[in-house]
C-alpha positions in Angstrom: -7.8 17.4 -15.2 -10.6 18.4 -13.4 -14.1 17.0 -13.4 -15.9 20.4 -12.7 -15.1 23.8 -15.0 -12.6 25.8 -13.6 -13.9 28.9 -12.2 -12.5 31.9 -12.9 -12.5 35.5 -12.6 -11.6 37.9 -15.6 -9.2 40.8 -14.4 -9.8 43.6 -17.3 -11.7 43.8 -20.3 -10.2 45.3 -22.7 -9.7 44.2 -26.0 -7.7 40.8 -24.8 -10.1 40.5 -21.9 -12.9 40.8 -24.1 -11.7 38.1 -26.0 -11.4 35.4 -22.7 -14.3 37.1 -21.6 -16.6 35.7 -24.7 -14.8 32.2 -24.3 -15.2 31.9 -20.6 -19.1 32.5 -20.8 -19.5 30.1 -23.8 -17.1 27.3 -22.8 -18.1 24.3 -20.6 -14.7 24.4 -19.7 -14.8 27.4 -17.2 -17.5 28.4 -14.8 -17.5 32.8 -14.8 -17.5 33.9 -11.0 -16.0 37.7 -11.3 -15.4 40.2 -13.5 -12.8 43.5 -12.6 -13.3 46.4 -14.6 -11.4 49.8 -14.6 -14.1 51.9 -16.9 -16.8 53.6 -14.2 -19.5 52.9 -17.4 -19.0 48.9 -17.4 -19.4 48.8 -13.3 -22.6 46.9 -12.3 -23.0 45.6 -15.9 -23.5 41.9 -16.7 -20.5 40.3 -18.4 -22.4 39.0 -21.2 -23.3 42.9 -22.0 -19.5 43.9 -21.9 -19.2 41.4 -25.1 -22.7 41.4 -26.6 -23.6 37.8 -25.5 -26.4 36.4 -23.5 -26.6 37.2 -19.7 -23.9 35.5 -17.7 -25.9 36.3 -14.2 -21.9 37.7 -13.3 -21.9 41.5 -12.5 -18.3 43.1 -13.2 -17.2 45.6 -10.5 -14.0 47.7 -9.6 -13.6 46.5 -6.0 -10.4 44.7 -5.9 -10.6 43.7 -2.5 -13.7 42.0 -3.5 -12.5 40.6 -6.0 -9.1 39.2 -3.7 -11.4 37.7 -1.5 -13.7 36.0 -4.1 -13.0 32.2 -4.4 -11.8 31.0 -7.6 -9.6 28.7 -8.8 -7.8 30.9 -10.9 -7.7 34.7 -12.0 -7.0 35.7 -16.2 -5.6 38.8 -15.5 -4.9 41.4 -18.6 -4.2 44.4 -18.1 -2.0 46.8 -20.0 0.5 47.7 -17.3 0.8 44.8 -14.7 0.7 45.0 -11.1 3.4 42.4 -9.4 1.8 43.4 -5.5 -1.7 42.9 -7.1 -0.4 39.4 -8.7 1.4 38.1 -5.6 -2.0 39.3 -3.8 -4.2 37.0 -5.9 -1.8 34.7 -5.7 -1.7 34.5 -1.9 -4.9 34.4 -1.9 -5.0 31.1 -2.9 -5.9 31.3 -6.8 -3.6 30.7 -9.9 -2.8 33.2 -11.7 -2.8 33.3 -15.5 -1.7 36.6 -17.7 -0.6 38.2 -21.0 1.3 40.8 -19.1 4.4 40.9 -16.6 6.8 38.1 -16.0 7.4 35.7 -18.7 10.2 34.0 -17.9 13.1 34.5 -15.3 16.0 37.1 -16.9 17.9 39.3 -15.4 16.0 42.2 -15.4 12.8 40.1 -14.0 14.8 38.5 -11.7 13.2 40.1 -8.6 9.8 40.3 -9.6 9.9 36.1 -10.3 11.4 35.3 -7.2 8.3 37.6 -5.4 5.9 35.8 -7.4 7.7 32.2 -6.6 7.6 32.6 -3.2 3.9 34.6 -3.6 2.8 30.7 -5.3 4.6 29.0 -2.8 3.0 30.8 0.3 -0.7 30.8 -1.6 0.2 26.7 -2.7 -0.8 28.1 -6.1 0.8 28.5 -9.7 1.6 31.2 -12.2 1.9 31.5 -15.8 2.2 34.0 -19.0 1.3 34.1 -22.2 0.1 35.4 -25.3 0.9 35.9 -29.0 4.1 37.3 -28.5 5.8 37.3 -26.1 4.8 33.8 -25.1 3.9 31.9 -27.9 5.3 32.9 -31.8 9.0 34.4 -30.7 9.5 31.2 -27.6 6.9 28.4 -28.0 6.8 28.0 -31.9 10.6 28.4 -32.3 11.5 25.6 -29.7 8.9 23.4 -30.7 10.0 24.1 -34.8 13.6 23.1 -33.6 12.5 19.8 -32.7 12.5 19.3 -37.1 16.0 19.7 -37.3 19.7 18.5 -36.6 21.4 21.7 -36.1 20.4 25.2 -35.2 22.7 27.9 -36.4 20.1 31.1 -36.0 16.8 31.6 -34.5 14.5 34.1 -36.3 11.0 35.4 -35.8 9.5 38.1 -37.3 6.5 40.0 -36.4 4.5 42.1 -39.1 2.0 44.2 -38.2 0.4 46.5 -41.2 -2.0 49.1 -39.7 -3.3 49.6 -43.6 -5.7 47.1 -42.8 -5.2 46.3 -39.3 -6.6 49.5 -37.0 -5.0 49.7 -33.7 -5.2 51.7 -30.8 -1.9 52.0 -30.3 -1.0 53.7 -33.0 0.3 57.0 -31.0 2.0 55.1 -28.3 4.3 53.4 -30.9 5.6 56.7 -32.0 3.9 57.1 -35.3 3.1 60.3 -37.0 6.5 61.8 -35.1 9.4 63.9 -37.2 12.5 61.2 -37.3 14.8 62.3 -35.3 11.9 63.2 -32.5 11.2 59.3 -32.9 14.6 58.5 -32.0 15.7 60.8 -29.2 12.8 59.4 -27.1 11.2 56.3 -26.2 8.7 54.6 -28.0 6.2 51.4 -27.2 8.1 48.9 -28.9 11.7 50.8 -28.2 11.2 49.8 -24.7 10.4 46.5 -25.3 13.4 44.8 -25.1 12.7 43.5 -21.4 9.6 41.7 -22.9 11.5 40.3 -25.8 14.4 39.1 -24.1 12.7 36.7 -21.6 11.7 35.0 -25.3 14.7 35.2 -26.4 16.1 33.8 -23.0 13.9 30.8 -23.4 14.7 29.8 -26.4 18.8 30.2 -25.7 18.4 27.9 -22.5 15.7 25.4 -24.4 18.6 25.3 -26.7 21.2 24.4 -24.4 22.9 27.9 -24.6 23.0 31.0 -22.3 22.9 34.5 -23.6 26.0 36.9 -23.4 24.6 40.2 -24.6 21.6 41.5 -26.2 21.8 44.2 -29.0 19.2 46.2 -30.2 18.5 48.5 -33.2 16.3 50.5 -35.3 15.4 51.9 -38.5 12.2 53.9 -39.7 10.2 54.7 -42.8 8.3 58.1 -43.3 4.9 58.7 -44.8 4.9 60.0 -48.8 1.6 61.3 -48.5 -0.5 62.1 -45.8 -2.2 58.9 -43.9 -5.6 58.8 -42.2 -6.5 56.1 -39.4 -8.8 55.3 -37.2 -8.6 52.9 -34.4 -10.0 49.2 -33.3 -13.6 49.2 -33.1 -13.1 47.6 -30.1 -10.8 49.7 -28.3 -12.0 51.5 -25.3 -11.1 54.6 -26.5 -14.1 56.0 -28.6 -13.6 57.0 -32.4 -9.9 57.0 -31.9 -8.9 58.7 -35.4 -5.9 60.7 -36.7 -3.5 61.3 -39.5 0.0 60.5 -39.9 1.6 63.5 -41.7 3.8 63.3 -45.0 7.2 63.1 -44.0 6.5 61.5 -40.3 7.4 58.1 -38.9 5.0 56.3 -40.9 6.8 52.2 -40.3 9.6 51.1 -37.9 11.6 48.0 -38.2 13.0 46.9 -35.2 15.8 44.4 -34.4 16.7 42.1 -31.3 19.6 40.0 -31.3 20.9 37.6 -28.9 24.3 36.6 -29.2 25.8 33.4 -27.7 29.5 32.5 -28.2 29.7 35.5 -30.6 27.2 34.0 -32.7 24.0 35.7 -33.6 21.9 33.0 -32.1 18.1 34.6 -31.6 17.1 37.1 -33.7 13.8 39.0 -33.2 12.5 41.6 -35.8 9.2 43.5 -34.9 8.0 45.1 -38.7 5.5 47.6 -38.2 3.8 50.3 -41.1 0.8 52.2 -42.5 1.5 50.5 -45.0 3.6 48.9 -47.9 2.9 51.2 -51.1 2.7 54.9 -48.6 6.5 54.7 -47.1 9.9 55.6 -48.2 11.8 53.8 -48.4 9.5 50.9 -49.7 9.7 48.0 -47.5 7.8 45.2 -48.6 6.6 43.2 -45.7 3.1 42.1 -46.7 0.1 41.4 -44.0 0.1 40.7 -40.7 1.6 37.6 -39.8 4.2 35.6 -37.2 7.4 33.7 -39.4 9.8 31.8 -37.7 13.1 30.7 -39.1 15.6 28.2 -38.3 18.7 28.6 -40.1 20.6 25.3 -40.1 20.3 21.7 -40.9 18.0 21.7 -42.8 16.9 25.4 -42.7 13.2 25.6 -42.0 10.1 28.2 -42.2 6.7 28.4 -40.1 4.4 31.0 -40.8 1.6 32.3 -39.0 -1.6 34.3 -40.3 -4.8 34.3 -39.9 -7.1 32.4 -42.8 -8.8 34.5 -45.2 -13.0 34.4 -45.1 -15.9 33.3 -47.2 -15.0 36.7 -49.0 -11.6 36.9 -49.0 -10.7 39.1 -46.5 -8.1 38.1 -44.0 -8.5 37.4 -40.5 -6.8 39.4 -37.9 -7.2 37.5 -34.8 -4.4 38.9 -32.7 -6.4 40.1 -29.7 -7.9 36.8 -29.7 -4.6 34.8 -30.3 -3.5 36.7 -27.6 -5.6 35.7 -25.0 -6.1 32.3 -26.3 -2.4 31.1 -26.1 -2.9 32.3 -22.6 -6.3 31.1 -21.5 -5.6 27.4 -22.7 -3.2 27.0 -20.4 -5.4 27.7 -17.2 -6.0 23.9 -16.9 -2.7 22.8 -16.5 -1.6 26.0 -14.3 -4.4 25.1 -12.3 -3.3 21.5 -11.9 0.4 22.0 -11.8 2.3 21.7 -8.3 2.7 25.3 -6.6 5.3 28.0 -8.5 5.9 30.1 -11.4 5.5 28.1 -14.7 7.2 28.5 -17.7 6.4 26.7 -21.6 9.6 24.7 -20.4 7.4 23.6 -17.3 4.7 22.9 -18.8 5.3 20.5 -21.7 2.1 19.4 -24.1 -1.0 20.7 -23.1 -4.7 18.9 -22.5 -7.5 21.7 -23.8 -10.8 20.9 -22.8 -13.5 22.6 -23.6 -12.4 24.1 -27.9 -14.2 20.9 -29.2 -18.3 21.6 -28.8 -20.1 19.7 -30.3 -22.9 20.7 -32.7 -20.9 24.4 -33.0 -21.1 25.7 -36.5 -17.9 25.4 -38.4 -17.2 29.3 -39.5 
């Protein structure tokens, strides 16, 4: 581990960036040297503004070659859609590279991107990692590391349930809601065209398991509103007073299904659960709050679930920006210290995580 904080620069701020962004400035960890921004009205603004904390004397800017030619020791880059010539750029520029978007783990459809952004390490004697909440932590991480409780392993599931009923997102559009049902399904949706994403999990956990994956299968089924269903989005979404209505009879929750089969066998399952709700669709699906639950079916059959706590007043947490970018910016230590190459969970083993202990913090 290093004996200094590891500087870094923070590629984005949006609502995963934000998140790193508030831990980089107020962990002893990390030293904050740049900041990249896309919105013109956060250019020449202090860091510590962008995320209402103190002044971190860092200015964000838009100039990436700037930003290429700063010295770091590694770059948390998050944006929405990644970049693979702006990653192998960074990388070659001699700084690790950390994200929650792009390649997760080799497959065949990322096949070409990972062996630019090997050899992209390689020539910049750097590493590479991603991460997140999922993919790269509940649907690959916590499945393997859950295995290691049992004897035998029949099926891997993980489900992902996201309720916008108490949950504002502002992605709510993208994902198809609000649509007529049979306009959902003749085009494609945010979470339709995730399989890509998924199956680098799913990938992961075959091979951690010994296996390799013959086919992938994919479907989905959807639930319309019964009434008509006002939102509004994150508060922290760049997107200003993002509001609308899902219309009675629209695509109001979508339940979608991701199987890898091995041998024949159903051996990873992923199921993404997303509504406006529990009591406002038809039919009724009953999924409850947001949460992560992984199953192993086998010997003996087992269950992790993952949610956030509940506070002083009962309401429940929804840290999923922040798990996000967490998962992710933890692992900057050991990229950073790891021989030169793209590095995977399977690379990486147990981490060290300096820097979440401070002492004489409040416990909240």
């Amino acid at each position: 581990m290093s004996e200094r904080p590891y500087r870094v620069i923070q590629w984005a701020t949006g609502s995963v960036g934000k998140a790193a962004l508030r831990h980089f400035i107020n962990s002893p960890a990390y030293e904050l040297v740049g900041v990249l921004v896309y919105d013109s009205e956060k250019i020449g603004k202090d860091a510590g503004d962008i995320v209402g904390s103190a002044p971190s004397g860092v200015v964000a800017t838009n100039d990436v070659e700037a930003i290429i030619a700063m010295e770091a020791d590694c770059v948390f880059y998050t944006p929405i859609w990644p970049d693979t010539d702006i990653v192998c750029r960074l990388l070659r520029s001699g700084k690790n590279v950390v994200t929650t978007a792009g390649v997760y783990y080799p497959t065949d459809i990322t096949a070409a991107d990972a062996e630019r952004i090997e050899q992209a390490c390689l020539d910049g004697g750097v590493s590479y990692h991603a991460g997140g909440i999922h993919p790269g932590f509940a649907g690959d991480l916590l499945p393997l590391i859950t295995s290691r409780l049992v004897s035998r392993v029949d099926q891997v599931q993980v489900s992902e349930v996201v309720n916008f009923s108490d949950y504002p997102s502002k992605y709510i559009q993208l994902m198809g809601f609000g649509l007529a049902p049979e306009l959902f399904h003749s085009q494609p949706s945010l979470l339709g065209s995730s399989l890509p994403y998924f199956a680098q999990s799913m990938t992961m956990v075959a091979q951690g398991l010994g296996e390799s994956i013959d086919d992938m299968t994919s479907e989905v089924e959807v639930a319309v509103a019964t009434t008509d269903i006002a939102y509004a989005g994150t508060p922290d979404s760049d997107v200003p007073d993002l509001r609308g209505v899902i219309p009675a009879g629209t695509v109001a929750a979508q339940h979608h299904t991701w199987t890898a089969w091995c041998n024949g066998n159903p051996l990873v399952q992923f199921h993404a659960l997303y509504t406006m709700g529990d009591d406002v669709i038809e039919p009724r699906w009953e999924w409850g709050t947001n949460k992560y639950r992984v199953v192993i079916k086998g010997d003996p059959s087992t269950e992790i679930t993952l949610q956030g706590e509940p506070d002083e007043s009962g309401d429940i947490a929804h840290p999923g920006y922040a798990w996000t970018a967490m998962s992710a910016v933890n692992v900057i230590p050991a990229v950073c210290d790891a021989p030169p190459g793209l590095k995977t969970h399977l690379d990486l083993g147990v981490l060290h995580l300096p820097g979440l202990t401070r002492h004489g913090a409040p416990i909240s």
